[in-house]
N, C-alpha and C positions, 0 to 999 in steps of 0.2 A: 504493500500500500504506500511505503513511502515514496517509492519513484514515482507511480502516481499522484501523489498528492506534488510532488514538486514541480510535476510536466506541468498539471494546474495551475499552480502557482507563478511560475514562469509565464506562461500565458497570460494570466491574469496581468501581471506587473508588464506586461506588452504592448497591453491594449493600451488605446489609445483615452487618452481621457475625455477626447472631446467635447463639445458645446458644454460648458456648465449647464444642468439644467435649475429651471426655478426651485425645485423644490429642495435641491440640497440641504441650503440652513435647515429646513424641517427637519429632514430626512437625519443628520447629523444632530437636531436635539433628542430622536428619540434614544441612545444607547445610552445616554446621560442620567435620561430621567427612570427608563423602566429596564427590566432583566432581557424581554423580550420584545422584540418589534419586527413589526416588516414591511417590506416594498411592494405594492400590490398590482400588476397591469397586466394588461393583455401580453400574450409575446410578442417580442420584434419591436415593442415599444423603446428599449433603451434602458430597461431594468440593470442587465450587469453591468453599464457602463456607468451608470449613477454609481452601485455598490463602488465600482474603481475608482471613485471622485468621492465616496464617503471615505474610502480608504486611507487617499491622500489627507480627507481632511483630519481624520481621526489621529492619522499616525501609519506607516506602511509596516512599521516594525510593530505594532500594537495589535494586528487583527492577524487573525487566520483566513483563510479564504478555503472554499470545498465547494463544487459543482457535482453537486447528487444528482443530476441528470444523467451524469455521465453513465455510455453502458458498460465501462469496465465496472462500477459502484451499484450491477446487479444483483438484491441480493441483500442491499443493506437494509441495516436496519436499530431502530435502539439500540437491540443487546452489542451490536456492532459502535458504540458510540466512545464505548473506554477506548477502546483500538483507535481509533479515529482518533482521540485528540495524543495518542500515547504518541502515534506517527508524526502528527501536527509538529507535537512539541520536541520530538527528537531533530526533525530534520529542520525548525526555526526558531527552537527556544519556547520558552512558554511566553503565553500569551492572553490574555482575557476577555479578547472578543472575537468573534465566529461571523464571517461574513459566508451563508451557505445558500447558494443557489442551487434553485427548486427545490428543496426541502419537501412538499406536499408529495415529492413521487415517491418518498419512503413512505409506506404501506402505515407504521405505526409512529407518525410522526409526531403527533403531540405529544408520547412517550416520551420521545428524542430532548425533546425543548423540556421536559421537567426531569431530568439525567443533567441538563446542561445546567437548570436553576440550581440543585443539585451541590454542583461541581460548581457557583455562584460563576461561572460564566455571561459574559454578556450576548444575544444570539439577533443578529440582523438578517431574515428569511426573504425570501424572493417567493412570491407566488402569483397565480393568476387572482386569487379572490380567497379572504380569509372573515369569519365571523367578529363582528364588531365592536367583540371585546379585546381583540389583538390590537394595541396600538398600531398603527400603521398611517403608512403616505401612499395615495394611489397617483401612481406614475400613468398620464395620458402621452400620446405621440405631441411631436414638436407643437407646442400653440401657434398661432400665428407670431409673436413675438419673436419665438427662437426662431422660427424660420426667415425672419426676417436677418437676425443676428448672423446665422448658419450663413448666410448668401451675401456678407460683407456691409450688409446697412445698420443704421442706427435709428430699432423705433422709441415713438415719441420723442424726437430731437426734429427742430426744423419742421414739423406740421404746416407752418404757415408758407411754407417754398412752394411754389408750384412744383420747381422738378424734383424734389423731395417727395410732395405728394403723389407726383406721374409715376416714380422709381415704385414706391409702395404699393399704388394701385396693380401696375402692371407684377409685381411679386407675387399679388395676393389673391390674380389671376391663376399663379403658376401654384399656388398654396391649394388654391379650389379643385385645380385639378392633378396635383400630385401628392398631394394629404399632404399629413405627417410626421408620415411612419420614419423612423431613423434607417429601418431594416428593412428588405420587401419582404413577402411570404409567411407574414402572418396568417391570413387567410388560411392558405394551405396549409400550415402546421397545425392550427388549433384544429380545422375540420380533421386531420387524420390522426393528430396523436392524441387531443386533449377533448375530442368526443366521442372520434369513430372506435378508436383503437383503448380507448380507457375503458369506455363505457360497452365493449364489444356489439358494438351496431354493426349488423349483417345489410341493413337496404341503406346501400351505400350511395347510388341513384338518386334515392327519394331524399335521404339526407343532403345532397347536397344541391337537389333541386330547391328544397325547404330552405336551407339558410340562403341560399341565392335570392330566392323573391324576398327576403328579411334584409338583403345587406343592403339589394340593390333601391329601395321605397326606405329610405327612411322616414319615420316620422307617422307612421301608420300604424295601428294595430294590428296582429297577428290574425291574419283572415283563415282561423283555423278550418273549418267547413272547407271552404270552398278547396286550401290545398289537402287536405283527406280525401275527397275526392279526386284530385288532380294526381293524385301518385298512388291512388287504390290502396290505401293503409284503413286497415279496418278498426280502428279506434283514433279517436282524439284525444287519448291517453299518451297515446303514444308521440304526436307534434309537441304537446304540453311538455313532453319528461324532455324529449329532444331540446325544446326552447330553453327550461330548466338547465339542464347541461348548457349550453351556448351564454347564458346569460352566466352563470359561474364560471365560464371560460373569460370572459370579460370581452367577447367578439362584439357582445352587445350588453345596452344596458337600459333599463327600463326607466320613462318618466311616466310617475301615475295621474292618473285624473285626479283633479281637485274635486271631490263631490262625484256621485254616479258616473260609470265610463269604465272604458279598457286604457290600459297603458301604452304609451307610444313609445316604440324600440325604435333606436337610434345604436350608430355604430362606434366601435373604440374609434374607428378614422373616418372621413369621410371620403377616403376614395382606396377602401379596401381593397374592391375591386374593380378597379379603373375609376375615371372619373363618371361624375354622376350628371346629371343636369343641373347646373348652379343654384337653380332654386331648394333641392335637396342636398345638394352640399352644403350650400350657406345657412338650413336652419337644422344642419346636425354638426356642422363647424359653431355655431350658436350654442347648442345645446350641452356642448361639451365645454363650453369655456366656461357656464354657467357653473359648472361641475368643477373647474380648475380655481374657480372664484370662491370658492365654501359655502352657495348655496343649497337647499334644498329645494328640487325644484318639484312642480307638477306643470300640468296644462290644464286650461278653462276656455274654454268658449276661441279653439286658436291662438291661444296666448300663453307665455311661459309665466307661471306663478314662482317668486325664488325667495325662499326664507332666509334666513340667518340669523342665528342664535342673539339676541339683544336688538335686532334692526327690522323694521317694519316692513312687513314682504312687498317687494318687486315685483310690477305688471311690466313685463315686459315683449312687446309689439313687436315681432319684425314683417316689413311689407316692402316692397319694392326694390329689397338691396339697401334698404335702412332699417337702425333698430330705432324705436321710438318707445317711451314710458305713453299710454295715451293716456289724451287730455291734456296733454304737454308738447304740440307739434315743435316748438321753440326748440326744444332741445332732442331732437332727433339728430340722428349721425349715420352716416355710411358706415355701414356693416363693418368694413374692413377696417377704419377708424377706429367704430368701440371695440373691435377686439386687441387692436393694437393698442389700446389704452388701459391702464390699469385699476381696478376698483371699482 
């Protein structure tokens, strides 16, 4: 194990650190305050690259690093967990915090994390989606901001320029329609490893006709009837558990009705799979920022409702390529505007 964990390691301290992302400070107060935490997103979103940038920020010499994905690490498990830090710490010293990607494919993993409280280690997990009493920071793909950053501009500097404004718009063009994602092949990973192949789903067809019509309509409710019939599945037990999985993969994630109504599914990116029509891009590029914002949101009557713990909830309008508070047309803004803007 220990050549393995060094090949790991090696790698890890390779990568590249790239774009700072926003959440770091977070992400870097949770090991401070609690025993256990974690980083939570879809794949391909930029998870291990953050852990690499908490690394640095923590200390390189201070963490351990483990990629329980890995399939040479088939196998493991708790009872595997003394081994584990004994290799750790022979081949880098000991150490008191645990930087461990995918953690959730160990079979008995919440085992794992109280072996590590245990042994009062500190443990920073990566996952797609974890119960809400795990501290955690949910990592979404590049906001519009970093993407701007990523592509050598400075947002909110200069707003008032025109060709500062021109540089931006045309960016947020290429934001509409290249998402994102840091990494491609999201899509494809979650549908085969983290639905089809976890959860052994044999109508492999029907599944991925189903999340097809979910990725490609955002902003709709699951028209469960009509694709039961369209892929001959003889219960709507069965679209339901499928959606259940997909929405704990983090491919998607559900805004509910405020009052009577079904939830409207919107996607971790919005152009998962290719780009979309701008009008569905720009109000699940909306809906996600709302998310990146600390609200809680629902919908009403076409409109995004967004709470926040001490602040009076937000009606928030978008129509034409503008967001608007209504009742308030004064202070409307181009879409691309408020998302590049903070708060």
């Amino acid at each position: 194990m220990t050549i393995l964990l060094r090949e790991q390691a090696a790698a890890f301290l390779r990568r590249p650190s790239g774009l700072l992302r926003e959440g770091l400070d977070t992400l870097a107060g949770l090991p401070r305050r609690y025993s256990v935490s974690a980083l939570v997103g879809v794949r391909r979103c930029g998870k291990t690259v953050l852990l690499r940038q908490l690394s640095r920020r923590l200390g390189e010499s201070r963490c351990h690093y483990c990629d329980l994905e890995d399939e040479r690490l088939l196998g493991f498990s708790a009872a595997s967990f003394d081994g584990l830090i004994e290799a750790l710490t022979e081949s880098f010293g000991e150490r008191r915090t645990l930087l461990l990607d995918g953690l959730t494919a160990v079979p008995d993993w919440k085992a794992l994390l109280r072996r590590a409280r245990e042994r009062r280690l500190r443990v920073v997990f990566t996952a797609a989606a974890v119960s809400s009493e795990v501290p955690h920071l949910r990592l979404h793909p590049y906001s519009f901001r970093e993407f701007v950053r990523l592509h050598g501009a400075s947002p909110e500097r200069g707003l008032e320029n025109p060709t500062q404004r021109g540089r931006l718009r045309a960016l947020f063009a290429r934001y509409l329609s290249e998402g994102g994602m840091p990494a491609p092949g999201a899509y494809e990973r979650v549908l085969y490893r983290d639905i089809a192949a976890r959860h052994g789903v044999r109508q492999l067809d029907a599944l991925r006709g189903f999340l097809l019509e979910l990725t490609t309509h955002p902003g709709r409710t699951a028209p469960f009837s009509e694709l039961k019939r369209r892929f001959g599945l003889g219960s709507l037990n069965t679209l339901k558990t499928w959606l259940s999985w997909t929405l704990e993969s983090g491919l998607l994630f559900a805004v509910p009705a405020r009052g009577p109504g079904h939830p409207r599914l919107y996607c971790a990116d919005h152009a998962l799979v290719g780009a979309l029509p701008r009008e569905r891009a720009l109000e699940n590029a909306v809906a996600l920022e709302l998310l990146r914002r600390g609200f809680k949101v629902s919908h009403e009557d076409g409109v995004f409702v967004c709470a926040a713990k001490g602040r009076a909830a937000l009606r928030l309008l978008l129509r034409d390529g503008e967001v608007m508070p209504p009742g308030r047309p004064a202070q409307r803004l181009p879409a691309w505007e408020w998302l590049i803007r903070r708060g």
